[in-house]
C-alpha positions as CSV (number, residue, x, y, z in Angstrom):
1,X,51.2,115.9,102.6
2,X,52.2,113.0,100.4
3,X,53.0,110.1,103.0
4,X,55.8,106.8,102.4
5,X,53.5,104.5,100.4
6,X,52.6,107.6,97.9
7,X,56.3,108.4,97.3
8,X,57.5,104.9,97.2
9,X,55.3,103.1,95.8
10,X,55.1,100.5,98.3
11,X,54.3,100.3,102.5
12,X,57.0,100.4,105.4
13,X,57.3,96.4,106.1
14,X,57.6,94.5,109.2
15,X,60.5,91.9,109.5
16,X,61.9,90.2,112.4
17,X,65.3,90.5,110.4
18,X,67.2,92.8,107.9
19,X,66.3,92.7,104.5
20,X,69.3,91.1,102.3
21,X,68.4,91.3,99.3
22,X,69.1,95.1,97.3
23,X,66.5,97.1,98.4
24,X,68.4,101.0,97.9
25,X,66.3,103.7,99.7
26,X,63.4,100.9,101.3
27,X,62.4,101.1,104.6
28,X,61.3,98.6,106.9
29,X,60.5,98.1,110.8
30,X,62.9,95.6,112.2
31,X,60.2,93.9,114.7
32,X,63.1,92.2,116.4
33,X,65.6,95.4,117.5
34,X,62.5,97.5,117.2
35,X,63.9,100.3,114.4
36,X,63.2,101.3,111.5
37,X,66.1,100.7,108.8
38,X,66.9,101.6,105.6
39,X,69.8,100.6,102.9
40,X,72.1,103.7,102.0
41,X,74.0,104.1,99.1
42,X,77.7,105.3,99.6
43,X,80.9,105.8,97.9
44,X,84.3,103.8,99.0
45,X,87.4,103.2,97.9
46,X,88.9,99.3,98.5
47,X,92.3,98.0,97.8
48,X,92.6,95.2,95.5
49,X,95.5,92.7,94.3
50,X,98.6,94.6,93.0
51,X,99.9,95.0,89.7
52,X,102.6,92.5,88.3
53,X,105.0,95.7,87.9
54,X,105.7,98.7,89.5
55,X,106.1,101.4,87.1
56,X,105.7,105.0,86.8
57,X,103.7,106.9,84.2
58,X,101.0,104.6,83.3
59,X,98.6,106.8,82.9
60,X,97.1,105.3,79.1
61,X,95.2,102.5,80.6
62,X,91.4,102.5,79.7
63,X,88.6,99.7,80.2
64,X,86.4,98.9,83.2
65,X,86.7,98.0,86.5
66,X,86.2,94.5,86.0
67,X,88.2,94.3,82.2
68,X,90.9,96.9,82.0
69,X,94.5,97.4,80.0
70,X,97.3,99.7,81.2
71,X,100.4,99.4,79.2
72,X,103.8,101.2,78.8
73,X,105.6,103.0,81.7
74,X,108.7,104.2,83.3
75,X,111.9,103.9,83.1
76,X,112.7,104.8,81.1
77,X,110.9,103.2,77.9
78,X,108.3,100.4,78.9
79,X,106.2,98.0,76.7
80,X,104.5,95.5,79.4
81,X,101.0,95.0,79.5
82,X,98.9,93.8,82.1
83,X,94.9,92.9,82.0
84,X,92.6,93.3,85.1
85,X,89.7,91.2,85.1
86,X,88.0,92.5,88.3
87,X,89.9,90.5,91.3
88,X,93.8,90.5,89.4
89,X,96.5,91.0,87.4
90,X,97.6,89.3,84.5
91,X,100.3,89.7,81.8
92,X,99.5,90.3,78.4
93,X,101.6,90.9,75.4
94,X,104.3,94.0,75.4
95,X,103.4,97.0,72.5
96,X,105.7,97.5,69.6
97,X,106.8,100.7,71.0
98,X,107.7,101.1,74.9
99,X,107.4,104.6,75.9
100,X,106.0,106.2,78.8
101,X,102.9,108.9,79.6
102,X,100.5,108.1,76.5
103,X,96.9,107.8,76.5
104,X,94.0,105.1,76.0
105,X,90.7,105.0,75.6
106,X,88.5,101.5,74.4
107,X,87.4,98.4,76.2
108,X,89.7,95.5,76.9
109,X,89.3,93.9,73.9
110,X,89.1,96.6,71.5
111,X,91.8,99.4,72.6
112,X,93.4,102.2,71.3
113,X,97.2,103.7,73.0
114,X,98.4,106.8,71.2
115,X,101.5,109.1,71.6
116,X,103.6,109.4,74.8
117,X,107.1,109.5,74.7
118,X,109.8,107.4,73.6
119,X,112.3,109.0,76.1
120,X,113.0,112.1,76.2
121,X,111.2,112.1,72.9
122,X,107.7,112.7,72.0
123,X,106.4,110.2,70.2
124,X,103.4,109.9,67.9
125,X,102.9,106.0,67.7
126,X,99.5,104.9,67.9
127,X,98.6,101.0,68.7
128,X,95.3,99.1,68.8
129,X,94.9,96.5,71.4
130,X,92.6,92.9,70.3
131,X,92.7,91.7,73.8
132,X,95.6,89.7,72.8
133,X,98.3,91.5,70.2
134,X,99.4,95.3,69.8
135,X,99.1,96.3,66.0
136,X,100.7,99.7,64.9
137,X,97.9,101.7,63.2
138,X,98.3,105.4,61.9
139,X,100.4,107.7,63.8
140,X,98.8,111.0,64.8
141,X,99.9,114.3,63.3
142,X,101.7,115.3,66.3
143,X,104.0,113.8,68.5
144,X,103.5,114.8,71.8
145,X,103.7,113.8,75.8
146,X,99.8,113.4,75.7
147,X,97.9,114.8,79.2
148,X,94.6,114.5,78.1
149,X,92.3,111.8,76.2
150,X,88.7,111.4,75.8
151,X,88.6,107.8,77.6
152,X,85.4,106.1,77.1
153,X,85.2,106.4,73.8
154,X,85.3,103.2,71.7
155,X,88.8,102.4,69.7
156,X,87.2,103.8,66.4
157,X,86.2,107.0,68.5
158,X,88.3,108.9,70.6
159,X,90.2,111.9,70.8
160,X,93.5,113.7,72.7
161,X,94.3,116.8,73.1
162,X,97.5,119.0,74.2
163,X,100.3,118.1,75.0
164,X,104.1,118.3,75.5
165,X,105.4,119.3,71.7
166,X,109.3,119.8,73.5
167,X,110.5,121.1,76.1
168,X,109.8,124.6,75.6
169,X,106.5,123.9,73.5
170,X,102.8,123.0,75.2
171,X,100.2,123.0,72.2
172,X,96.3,123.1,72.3
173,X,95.8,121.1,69.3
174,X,93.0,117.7,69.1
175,X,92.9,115.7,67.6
176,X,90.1,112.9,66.8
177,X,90.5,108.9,65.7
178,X,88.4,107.8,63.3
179,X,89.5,103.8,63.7
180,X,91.9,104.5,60.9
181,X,93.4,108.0,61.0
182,X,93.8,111.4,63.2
183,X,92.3,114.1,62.5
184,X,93.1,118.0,63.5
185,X,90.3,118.9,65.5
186,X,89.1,122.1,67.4
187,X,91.7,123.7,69.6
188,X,91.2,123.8,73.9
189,X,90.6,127.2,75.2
190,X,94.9,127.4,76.0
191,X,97.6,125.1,75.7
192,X,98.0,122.4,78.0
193,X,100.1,120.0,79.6
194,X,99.2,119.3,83.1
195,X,95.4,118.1,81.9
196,X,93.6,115.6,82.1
197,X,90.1,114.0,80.3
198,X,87.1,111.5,80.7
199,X,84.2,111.1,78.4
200,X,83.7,110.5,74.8
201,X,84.7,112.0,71.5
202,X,82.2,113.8,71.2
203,X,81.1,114.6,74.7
204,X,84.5,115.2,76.8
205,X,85.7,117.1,79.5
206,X,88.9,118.4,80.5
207,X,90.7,119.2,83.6
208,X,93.6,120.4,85.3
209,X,95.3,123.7,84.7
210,X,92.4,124.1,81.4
211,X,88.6,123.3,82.4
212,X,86.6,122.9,79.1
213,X,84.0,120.3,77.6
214,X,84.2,119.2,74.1
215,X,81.1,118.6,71.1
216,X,83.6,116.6,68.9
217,X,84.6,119.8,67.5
218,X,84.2,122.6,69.6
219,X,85.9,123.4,73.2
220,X,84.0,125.3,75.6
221,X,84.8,126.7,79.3
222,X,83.6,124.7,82.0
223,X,83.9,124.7,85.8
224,X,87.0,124.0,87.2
225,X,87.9,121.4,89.7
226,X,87.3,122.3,93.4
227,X,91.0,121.7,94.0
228,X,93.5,122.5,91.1
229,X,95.2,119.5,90.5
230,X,96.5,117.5,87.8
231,X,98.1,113.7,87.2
232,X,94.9,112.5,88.9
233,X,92.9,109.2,87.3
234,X,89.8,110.1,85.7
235,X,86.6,107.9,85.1
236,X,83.2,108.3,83.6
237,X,81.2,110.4,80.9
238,X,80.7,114.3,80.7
239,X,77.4,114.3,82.3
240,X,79.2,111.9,85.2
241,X,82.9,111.8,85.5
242,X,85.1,110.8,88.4
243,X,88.4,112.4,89.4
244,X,91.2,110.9,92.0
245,X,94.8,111.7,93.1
246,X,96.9,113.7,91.4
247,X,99.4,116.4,92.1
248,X,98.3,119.6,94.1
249,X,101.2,119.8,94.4
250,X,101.5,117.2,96.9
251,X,100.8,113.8,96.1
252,X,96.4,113.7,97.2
253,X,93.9,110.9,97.9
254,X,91.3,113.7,97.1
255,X,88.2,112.6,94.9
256,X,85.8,114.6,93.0
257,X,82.7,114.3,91.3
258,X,81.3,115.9,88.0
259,X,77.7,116.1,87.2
260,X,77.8,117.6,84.1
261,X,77.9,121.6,85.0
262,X,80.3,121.3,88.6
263,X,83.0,119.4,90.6
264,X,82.0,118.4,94.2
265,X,84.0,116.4,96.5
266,X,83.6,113.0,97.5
267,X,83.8,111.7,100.8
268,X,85.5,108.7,99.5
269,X,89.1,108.9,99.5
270,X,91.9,107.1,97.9
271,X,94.1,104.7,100.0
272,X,97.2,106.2,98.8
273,X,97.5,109.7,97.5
274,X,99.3,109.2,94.7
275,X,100.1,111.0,90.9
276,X,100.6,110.4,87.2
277,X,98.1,107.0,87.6
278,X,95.8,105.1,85.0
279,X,92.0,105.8,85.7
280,X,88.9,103.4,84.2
281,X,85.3,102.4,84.5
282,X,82.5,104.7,85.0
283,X,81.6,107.0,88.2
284,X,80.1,104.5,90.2
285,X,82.9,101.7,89.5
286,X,86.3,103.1,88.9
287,X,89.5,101.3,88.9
288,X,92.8,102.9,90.1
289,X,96.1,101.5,88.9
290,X,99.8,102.6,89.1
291,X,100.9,106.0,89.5
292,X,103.9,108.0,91.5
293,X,104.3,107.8,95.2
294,X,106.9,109.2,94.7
295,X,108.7,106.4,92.7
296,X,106.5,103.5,90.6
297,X,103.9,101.8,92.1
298,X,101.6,98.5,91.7
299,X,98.5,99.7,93.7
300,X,95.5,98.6,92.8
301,X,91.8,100.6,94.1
302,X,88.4,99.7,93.3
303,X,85.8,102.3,93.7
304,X,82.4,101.5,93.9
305,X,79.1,103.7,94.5
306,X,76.6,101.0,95.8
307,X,74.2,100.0,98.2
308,X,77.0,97.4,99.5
309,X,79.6,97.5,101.3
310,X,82.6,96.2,99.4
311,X,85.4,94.5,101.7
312,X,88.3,93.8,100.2
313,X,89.9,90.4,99.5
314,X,93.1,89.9,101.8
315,X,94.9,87.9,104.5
316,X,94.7,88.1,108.3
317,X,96.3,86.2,111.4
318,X,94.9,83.2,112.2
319,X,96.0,81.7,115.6
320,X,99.7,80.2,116.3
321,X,100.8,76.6,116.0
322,X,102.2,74.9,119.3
323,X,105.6,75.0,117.6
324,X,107.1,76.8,114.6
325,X,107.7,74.5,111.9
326,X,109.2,74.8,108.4
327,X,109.2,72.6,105.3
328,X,106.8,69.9,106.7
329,X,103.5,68.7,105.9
330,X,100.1,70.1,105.6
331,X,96.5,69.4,104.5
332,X,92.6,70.0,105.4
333,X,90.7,73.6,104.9
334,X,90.5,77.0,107.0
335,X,88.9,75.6,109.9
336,X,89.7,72.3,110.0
337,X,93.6,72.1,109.3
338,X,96.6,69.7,109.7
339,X,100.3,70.6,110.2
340,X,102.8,67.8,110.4
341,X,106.4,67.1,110.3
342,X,109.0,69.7,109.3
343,X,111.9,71.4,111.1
344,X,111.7,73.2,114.1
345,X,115.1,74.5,113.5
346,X,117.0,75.7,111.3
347,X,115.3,76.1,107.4
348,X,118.1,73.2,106.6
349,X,116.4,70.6,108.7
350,X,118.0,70.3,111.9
351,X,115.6,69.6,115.0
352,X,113.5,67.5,112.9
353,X,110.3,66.5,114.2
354,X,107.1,64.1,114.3
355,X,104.8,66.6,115.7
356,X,101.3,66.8,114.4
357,X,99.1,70.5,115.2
358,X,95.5,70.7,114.2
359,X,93.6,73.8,113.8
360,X,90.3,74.5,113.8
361,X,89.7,77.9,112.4
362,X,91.3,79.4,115.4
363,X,93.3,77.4,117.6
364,X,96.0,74.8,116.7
365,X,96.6,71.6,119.5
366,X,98.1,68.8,119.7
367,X,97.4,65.7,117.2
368,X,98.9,62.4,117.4
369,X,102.4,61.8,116.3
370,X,103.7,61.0,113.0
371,X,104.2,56.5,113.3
372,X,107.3,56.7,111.9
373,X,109.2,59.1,113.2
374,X,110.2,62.6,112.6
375,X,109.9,64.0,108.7
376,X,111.5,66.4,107.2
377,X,111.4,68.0,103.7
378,X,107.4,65.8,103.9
379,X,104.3,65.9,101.3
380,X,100.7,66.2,102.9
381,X,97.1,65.8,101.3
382,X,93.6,65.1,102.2
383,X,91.7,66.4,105.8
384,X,92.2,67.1,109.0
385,X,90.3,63.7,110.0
386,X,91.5,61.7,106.7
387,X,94.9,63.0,105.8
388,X,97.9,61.8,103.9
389,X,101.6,61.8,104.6
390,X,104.5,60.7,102.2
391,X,108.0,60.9,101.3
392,X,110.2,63.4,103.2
393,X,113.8,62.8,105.3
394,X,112.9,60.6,108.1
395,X,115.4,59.9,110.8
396,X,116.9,56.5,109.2
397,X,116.3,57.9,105.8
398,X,117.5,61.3,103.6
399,X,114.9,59.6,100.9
400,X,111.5,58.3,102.3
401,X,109.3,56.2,101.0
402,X,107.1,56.5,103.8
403,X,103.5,57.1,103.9
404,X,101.1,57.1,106.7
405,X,97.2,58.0,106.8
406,X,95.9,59.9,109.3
407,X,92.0,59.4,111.1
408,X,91.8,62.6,113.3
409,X,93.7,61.2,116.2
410,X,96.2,58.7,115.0
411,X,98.9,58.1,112.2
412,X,99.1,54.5,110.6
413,X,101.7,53.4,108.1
414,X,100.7,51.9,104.9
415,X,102.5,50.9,101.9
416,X,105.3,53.2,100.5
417,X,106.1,55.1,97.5
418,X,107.8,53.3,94.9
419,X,110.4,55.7,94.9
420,X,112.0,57.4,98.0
421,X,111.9,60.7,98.2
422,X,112.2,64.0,99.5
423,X,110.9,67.7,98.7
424,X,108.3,66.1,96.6
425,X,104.8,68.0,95.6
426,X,101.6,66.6,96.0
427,X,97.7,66.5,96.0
428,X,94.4,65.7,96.2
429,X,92.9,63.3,99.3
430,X,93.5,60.2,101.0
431,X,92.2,57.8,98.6
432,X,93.3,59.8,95.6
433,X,96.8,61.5,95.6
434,X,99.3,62.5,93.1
435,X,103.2,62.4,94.3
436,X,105.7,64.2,91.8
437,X,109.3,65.3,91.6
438,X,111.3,66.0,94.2
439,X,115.0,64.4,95.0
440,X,115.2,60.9,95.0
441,X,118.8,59.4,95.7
442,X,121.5,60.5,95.2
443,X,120.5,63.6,94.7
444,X,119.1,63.8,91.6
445,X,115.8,66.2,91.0
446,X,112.8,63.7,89.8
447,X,110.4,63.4,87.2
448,X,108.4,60.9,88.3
449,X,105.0,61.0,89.5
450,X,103.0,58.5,91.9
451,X,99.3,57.8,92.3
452,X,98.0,56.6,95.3
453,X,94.5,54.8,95.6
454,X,93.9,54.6,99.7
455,X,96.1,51.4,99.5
456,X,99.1,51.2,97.0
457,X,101.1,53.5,94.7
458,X,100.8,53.2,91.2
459,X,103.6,54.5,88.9
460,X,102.3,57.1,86.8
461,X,103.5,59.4,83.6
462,X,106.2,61.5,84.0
463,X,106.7,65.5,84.5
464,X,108.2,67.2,81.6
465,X,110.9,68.8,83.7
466,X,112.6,67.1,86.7
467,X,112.0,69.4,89.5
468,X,111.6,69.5,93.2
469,X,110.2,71.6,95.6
470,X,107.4,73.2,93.5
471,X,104.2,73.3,94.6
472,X,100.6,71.2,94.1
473,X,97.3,72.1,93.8
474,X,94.3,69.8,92.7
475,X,92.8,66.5,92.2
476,X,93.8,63.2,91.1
477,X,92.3,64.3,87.4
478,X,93.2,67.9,87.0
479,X,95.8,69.5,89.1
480,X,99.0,71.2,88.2
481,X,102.6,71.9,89.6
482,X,104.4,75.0,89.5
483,X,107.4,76.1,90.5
484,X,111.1,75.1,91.0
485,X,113.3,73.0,88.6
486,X,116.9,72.8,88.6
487,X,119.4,74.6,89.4
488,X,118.6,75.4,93.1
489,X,116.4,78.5,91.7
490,X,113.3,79.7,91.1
491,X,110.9,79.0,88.6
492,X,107.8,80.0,86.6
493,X,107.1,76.9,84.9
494,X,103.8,75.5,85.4
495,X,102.9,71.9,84.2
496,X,98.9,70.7,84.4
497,X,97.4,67.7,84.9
498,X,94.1,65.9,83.1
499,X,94.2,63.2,84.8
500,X,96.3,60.8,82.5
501,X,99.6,63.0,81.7
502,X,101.6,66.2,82.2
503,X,101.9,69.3,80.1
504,X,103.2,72.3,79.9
505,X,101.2,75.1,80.9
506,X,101.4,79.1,80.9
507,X,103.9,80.7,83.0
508,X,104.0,82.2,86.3
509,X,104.6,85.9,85.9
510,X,107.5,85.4,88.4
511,X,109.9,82.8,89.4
512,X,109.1,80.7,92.7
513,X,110.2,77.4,94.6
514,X,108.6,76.1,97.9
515,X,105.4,78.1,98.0
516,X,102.5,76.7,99.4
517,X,98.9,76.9,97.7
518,X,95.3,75.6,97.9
519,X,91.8,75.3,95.7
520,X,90.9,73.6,92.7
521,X,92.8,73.7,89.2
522,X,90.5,75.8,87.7
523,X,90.6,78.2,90.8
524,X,93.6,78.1,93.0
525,X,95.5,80.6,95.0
526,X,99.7,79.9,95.7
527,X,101.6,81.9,97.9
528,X,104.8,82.6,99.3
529,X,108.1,81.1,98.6
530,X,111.5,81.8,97.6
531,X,112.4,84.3,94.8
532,X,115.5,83.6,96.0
533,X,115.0,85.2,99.2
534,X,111.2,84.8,100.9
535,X,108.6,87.0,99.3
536,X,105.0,87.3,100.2
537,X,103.6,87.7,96.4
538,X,100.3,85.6,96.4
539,X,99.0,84.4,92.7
540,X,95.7,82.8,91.3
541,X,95.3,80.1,88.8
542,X,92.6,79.4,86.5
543,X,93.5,76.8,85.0
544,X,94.9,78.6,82.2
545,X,96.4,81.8,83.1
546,X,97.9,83.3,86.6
547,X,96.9,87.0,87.8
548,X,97.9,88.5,90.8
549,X,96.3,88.6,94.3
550,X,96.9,90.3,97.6
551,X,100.2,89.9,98.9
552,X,101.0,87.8,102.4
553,X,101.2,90.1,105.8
554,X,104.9,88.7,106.0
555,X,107.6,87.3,103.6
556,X,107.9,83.4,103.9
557,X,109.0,80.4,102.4
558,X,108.8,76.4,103.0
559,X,105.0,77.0,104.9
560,X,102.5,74.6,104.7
561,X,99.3,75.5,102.7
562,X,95.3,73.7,103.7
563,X,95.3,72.1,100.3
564,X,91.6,71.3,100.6
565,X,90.7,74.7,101.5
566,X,88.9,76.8,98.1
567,X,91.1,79.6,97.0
568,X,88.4,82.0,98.6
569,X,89.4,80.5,101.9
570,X,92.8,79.7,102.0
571,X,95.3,79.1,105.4
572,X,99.0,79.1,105.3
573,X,101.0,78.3,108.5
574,X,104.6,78.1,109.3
575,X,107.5,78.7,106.9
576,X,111.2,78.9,106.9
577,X,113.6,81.0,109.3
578,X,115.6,80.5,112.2
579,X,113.8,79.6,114.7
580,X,111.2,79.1,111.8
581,X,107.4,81.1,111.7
582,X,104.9,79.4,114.1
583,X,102.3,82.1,112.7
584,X,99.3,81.1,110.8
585,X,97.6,83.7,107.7
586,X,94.1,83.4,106.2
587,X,92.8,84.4,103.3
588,X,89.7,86.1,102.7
589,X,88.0,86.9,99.0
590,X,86.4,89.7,98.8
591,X,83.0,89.9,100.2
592,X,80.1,92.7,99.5
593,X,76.9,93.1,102.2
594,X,74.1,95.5,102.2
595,X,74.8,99.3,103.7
596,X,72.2,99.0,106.5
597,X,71.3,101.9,108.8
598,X,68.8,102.8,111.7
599,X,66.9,105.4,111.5
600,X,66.6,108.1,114.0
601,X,65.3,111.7,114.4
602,X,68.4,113.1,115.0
């Protein structure tokens, strides 16, 4: 009998820990618990950041599960675009036609959208997708509400079949793209319209209410589904496809797997049974996007068939300040934080206060006192033990100059702003800040920006847009501001910093004023706000472009943010109401460890 070292390859070894690197199927003795262990492969589902919109019949997207497309959508006729690079959201440039229910297949920079319906009617557009721009290409010979495509085929190879002709009409025609034109192809075995595809040109599969593989030419019967369904998300190739949600009917969270001859189902389940959504990647890492819950949707699910397991990026409670505060100061990281100033009434600023709170990671306590006096409307940067404090409404002043430094016990004023101010943004550390916008008197919104050296304030260049309460994230040589400008509104303008001067820079995909945000320019994460009315939308910044991320446990606005913290790691604490939010959230990227298990005999 062939024993562990013939059939592995290799012998059992002793460790005092686990092993942490991937090691699928090893065993080892853990000399330390005194097991044996092993790494297991499974299959799991994991929520990831939303979509920008919630839409209904987006089934046409296509790409992987760390570069994917969906486009178009309901209702009634949508051309948005949005691109997934593996951890958000992003928005992309509309199609030339908006319709709803057609079908994609390519890769993220190389796509292909064809038919749908340009409601109520069929439509036989076909577009091809650059990764940037939509170009209209060759329609196909039929117009038709498309349920099926080949969908991991490359642009200049994929295929669709049946389809909603008209009302009264279901067809059984494919057809086959070339990169340049359709082509009638072989017919499925009966018409269909509730049907769905994976696969390739000319290796696909199709099912829902027809089961049948395809040669490129040729339909054949195949087995059917363990559960009838249709509307699901499908993934994969013909000898490995993926199949999840869908209508029963009755919305399901029901996957199966194909292995080339028969469906068997998962143990992995989606998070939110759901129909008529987009399906990409491959059988071991699928994407979920969209769908009908009933009503649009802008879930996102990974799926992932690994020797990890995946946890999901997202925010949790952290502990409670002393006392609720809005619109005051913050600064530090995750575990070493500093709240300061604010209101601890009303969002307006009554009850102003001096109060300082620091947290470390799990706990906030009393700090020293602001030197000055109670702030209101105030601007924080640096750490928890070297922190920075200007501008805000103190209690001799609607517009402060003030600034104070802060050692990790005590406040000490230093020399002011040039300009007084309040609802100002700002950034970076101690002895390196930027201060921009805000009001300065009367009450005019600002477009000037201040540079603080760890002693004096240096006028610097000005914002594009006078603006105030937006919010800051960065250094003293590459941060940006985003957010509100006037009127008392939202915004999505974003303006960068290099270091020597402002400029305009992509937009928010949503307007926002008074969020609060952390990281580097290159890597930052803002959340919350007002929209006009608090949200809890959370976005990342690259420096160039904004995607989405998981959304806040609660709605707030005017919070303070950990500016220091990395946008893996972020901390938001307070925010506006009456009496104002004394609750703390932290953010958590998403993390991946080995699937571990003890062995035993049983």
């Amino acid at each position: 009998m062939a024993d562990y070292k013939e059939i592995k390859g290799k012998t059992i070894q002793t460790t005092s820990s686990d092993v942490s690197d991937d090691a699928a199927g090893q065993v080892w003795y853990n000399s330390t618990s005194g097991t044996f262990k092993s790494v297991v492969a499974g299959a799991a589902w994991s929520s990831s950041a939303p979509l920008i919109n919630a839409y209904r019949a987006r089934e046409g997207g296509f790409g992987t599960q760390t570069a994917a497309v969906v486009s178009g959508g309901y209702p009634p006729n949508v051309a948005v675009t949005e691109e997934y690079n593996g951890s958000g959201w992003s928005a992309g440039n509309n199609m030339n036609t908006a319709r709803q229910g057609g079908r994609g297949s390519g890769t993220q920079t190389a796509g292909v959208y064809a038919a749908g319906r340009v409601f109520p009617t069929p439509s036989n557009a076909t577009e091809e997708y650059d990764g940037t721009s939509w170009t209209s290409v060759n329609p196909t010979n039929t117009a038709r509400l498309v349920p099926g495509v080949t969908g991991s085929g490359p642009q200049t190879a994929t295929a669709i079949f049946g389809g909603e002709v008209n009302p009264s009409t279901v067809t059984n025609e494919t057809e086959n793209y070339d990169g340049t034109s359709w082509t009638v192809s072989g017919n499925l075995p009966s018409p269909a319209y509730v049907a769905d595809g994976l696969g390739t040109q000319t290796a696909g599969l199709a099912m829902g209410n027809v089961a049948a593989e395809y040669d490129g030419s040729t339909w054949t019967a195949a087995n059917n589904l363990t559960t009838f369904r249709s509307g699901g998300g499908a993934a994969g190739i013909q000898t490995s496809g993926l199949y999840f949600g869908g209508n029963i009917p009755g919305f399901t969270t029901a996957t199966e797997n194909y292995d080339g001859t028969s469906w068997s189902n998962s143990p992995a389940t989606l998070g939110t049974a759901r129909n008529a959504l987009s399906g990409m990647g491959t059988s071991s890492a699928a994407l979920a996007a969209a769908g009908d819950q009933p009503g649009g949707n802008n879930l996102t699910e990974e799926y992932n068939f690994s020797a990890s397991v995946i946890t999901a990026a997202a925010w949790a409670s952290g502990g409670n300040l002393v006392t609720g505060v809005n619109s005051g100061g913050g600064a530090g990281t995750q575990t070493a934080a500093l709240s300061f100033g604010g209101s601890t009434g009303s969002p307006s600023g009554g009850s102003k206060t001096d109060a300082t709170n620091e947290y470390d990671g799990s706990t906030w306590t009393s700090g020293g006192n602001l030197a000055g006096g109670a702030s209101y409307a105030t601007t924080g940067s640096g750490t928890q033990t070297a922190g920075l404090h200007f501008n805000g409404s103190d209690p001799g002043s609607i517009f402060s100059d003030t600034t104070e430094e802060y050692n990790g016990s005590a406040w000490t004023s230093v020399n002011p702003m040039n300009t007084g101010r309040q609802y100002a943004t700002g950034f970076g550390i101690q002895t390196a800040s930027i201060g921009a916008g805000g009001y300065e008197p009367p009450s005019n919104p600002s477009n000037k920006s201040e540079e603080y050296d760890g002693t004096s304030w240096a006028t610097g260049p000005l914002l594009n847009v006078s603006a105030f309460s937006r919010c800051g994230v960065g250094t003293v040589s590459a941060g940006f501001v985003v957010g509100q400008r006037p009127p008392n509104s939202g915004s999505a303008a974003t303006e960068d910093w290099n270091g020597t001067a402002w400029t305009a820079g992509n937009n928010l995909f949503y307007t926002v004023r008074s969020a609060a945000g952390s990281g580097i320019q290159t890597n930052a994460i803002i959340a919350g706000g007002l929209n006009p009315g608090a949200i809890a939308n959370t976005a990342r910044y690259d420096g160039t472009n904004w995607s989405t991320a998981p959304s806040l446990g609660e709605a707030r606005a005017t919070s303070a943010a950990g500016g220091q913290a990395p946008s893996t790691a972020s901390i938001v604490f307070g925010g506006g109401a009456s009496p104002p939010f004394n609750s703390t959230e932290e953010f958590t990227g998403e993390t991946s460890a080995l699937n571990v298990k003890t062995l035993t005999t049983s």
